[in-house]
Wavefront OBJ file of the C-alpha trace (Angstrom):
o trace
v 0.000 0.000 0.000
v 3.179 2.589 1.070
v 4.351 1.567 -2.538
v 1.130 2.521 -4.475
v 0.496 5.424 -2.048
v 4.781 6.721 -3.056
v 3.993 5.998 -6.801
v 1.332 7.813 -7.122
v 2.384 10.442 -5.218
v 5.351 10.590 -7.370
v 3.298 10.525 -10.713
v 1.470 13.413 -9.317
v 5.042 15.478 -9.399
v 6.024 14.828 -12.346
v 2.555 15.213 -13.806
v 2.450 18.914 -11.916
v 6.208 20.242 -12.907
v 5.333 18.607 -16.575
v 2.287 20.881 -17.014
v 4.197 23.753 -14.987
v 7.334 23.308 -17.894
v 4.442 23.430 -20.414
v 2.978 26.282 -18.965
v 6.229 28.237 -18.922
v 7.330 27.450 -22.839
v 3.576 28.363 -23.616
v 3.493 31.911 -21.764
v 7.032 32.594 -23.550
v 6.171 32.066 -26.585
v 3.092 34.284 -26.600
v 5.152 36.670 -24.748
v 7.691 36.238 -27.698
v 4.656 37.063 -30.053
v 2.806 40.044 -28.294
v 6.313 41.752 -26.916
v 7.334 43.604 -30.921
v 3.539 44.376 -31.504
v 2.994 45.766 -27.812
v 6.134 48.269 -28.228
v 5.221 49.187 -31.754
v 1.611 50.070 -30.827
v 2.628 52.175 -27.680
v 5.913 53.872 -30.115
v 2.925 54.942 -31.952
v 0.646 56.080 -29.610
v 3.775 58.171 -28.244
v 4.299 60.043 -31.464
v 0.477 60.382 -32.078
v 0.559 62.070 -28.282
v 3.406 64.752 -29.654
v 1.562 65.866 -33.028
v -1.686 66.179 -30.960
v 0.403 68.396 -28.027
v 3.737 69.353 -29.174
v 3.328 73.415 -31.064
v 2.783 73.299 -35.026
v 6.488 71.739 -36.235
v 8.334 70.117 -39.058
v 11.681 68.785 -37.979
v 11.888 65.230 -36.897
v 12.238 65.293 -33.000
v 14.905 63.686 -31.324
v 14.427 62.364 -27.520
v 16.014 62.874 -24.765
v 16.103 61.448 -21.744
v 16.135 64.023 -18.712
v 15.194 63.509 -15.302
v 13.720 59.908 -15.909
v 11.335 62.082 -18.205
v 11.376 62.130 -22.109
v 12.216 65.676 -23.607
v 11.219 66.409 -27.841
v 11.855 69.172 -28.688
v 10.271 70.546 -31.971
v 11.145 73.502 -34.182
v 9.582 75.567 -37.359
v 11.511 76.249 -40.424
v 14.820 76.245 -37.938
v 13.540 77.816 -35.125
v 12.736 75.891 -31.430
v 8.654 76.114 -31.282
v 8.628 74.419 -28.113
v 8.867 70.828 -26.507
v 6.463 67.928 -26.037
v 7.367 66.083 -22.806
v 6.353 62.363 -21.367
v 5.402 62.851 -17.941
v 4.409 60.483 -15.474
v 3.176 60.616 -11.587
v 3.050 57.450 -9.427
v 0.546 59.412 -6.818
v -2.989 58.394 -8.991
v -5.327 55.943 -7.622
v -4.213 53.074 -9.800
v -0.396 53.801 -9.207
v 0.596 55.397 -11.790
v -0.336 57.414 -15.121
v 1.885 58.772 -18.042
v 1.167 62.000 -19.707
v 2.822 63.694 -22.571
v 2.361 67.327 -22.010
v 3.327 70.232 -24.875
v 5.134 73.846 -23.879
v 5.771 76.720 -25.673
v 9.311 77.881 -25.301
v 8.197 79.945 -22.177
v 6.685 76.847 -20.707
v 3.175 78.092 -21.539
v 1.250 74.721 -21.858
v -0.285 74.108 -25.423
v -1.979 70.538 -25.123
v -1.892 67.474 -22.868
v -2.855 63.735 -24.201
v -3.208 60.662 -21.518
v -0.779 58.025 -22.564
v -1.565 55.277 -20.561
v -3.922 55.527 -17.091
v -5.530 52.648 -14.930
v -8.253 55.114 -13.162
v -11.819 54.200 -11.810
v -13.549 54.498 -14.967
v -16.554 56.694 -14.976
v -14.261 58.686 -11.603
v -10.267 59.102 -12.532
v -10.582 58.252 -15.727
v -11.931 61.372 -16.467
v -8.742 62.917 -16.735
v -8.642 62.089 -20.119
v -11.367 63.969 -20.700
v -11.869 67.847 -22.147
v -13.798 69.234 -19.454
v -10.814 68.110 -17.085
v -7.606 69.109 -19.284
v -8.336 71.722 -21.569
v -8.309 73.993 -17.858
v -4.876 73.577 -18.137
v -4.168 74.834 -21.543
v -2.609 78.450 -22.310
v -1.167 77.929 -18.598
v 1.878 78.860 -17.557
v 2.481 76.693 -13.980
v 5.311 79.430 -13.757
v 2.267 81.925 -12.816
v -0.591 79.814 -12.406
v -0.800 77.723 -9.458
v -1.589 74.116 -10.265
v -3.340 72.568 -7.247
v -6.485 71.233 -6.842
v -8.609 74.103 -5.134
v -9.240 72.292 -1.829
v -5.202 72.586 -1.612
v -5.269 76.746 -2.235
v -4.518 76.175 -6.653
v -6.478 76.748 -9.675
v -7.652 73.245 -10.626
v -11.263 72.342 -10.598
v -10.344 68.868 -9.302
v -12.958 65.759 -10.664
v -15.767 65.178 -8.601
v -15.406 62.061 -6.329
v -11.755 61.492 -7.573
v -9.719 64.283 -6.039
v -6.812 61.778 -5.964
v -6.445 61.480 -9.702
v -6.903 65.273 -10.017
v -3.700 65.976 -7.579
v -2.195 62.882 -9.670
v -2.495 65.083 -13.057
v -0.944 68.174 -11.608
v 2.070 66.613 -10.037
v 2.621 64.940 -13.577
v 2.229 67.794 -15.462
v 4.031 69.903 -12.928
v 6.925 67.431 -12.904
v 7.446 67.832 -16.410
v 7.329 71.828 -16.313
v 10.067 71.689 -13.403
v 12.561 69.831 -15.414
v 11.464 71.705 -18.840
v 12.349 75.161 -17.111
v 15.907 73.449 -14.899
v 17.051 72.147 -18.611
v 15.588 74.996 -21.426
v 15.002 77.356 -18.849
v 18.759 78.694 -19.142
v 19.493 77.143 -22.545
v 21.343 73.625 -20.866
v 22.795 71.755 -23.728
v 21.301 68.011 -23.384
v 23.074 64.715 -25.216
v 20.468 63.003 -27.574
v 19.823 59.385 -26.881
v 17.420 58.259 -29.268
v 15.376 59.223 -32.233
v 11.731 59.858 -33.430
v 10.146 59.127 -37.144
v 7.536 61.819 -36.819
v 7.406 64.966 -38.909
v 5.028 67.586 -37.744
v 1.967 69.403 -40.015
l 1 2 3 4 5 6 7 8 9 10 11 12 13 14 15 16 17 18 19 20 21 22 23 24 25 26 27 28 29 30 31 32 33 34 35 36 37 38 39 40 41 42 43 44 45 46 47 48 49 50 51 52 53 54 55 56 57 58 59 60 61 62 63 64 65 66 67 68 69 70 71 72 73 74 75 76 77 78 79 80 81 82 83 84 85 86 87 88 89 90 91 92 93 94 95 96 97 98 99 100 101 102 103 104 105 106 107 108 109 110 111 112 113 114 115 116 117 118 119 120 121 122 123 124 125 126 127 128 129 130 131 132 133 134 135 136 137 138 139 140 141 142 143 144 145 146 147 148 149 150 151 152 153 154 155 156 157 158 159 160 161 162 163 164 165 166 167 168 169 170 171 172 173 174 175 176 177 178 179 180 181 182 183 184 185 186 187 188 189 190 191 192 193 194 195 196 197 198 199 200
């Protein structure tokens, strides 16, 4: 009986790490598949996010990284119109949101677009929406204080998700600090990588 009770026991072992080797090979091969599509689809996204918030351009924008931050910077018939920035804040109700926000060379925001957010939909999730971002537009957060109005700033925050609201300013705030400590006095940044978009 100890016999049958040790072979079966030992069938059951192999039988488990058999499936569990399976398993692996099967989720790495589909991660093999889905990993070059994945990247391609957000690289897209990305450079949809800087013709949608970056000022009217037509060079081909170069990033940089700065500040764990991605800096483009964009220019008109040879002339700097301004920068489109990938922000991020890890303060939102999910965790964590990425932005890519778009100055004018005096750090006058033009346009934000949400990259990627995990929000409460129908509560956070309305930072993707007008209502919510176009208040920040033609705002410089040199002058313009951006807080949510229950903490003394400017920001009509989103009813019920307060959290989120705060979330979007510290992202968007983040990426004006760093704009103004690396344009703001004409720093002279290494480029590490480059962009295939062309601007209207």
């Amino acid at each position: 009986m100890a016999k049958k009770l040790d072979s079966t026991l030992k069938n059951m072992i192999l039988s488990l790490a058999f499936i569990s080797m399976v398993m692996s090979a099967a989720l790495g091969y589909v991660y093999l598949l889905t990993k070059d599509p994945i990247l391609e689809t957000a690289k897209k996204a990305e450079n949809n996010a800087i013709m949608e918030v970056a000022p009217s351009f037509d060079n081909t924008p170069v990033a940089k990284e700065i500040d764990g931050l991605t800096f483009y910077e964009v220019s008109k018939e040879g002339q700097t119109a301004g920068y489109a920035v990938k922000t991020f804040t890890e303060k939102a109700f999910s965790g964590r949101f990425d932005l890519m926000v778009g100055f004018f060379n005096d750090g006058t925001i033009n346009q934000i677009a949400v990259l990627d957010q995990k929000e409460t939909p129908g509560l956070g999730n309305k930072i993707m929406e007008p209502k919510f971002k176009d208040q920040f537009l033609n705002k410089n957060p040199g002058t313009w204080k951006m807080q949510v109005r229950k903490d003394g700033g400017e920001v009509d925050a989103i009813s019920a998700a307060t959290i989120s609201s705060r979330a979007f300013c510290d992202a968007v705030q983040k990426a004006y600090d760093s704009f103004i400590k690396n344009y703001g006095n004409n720093s002279n940044i290494t480029a590490s990588a480059d962009s295939t978009i062309k601007g209207e």
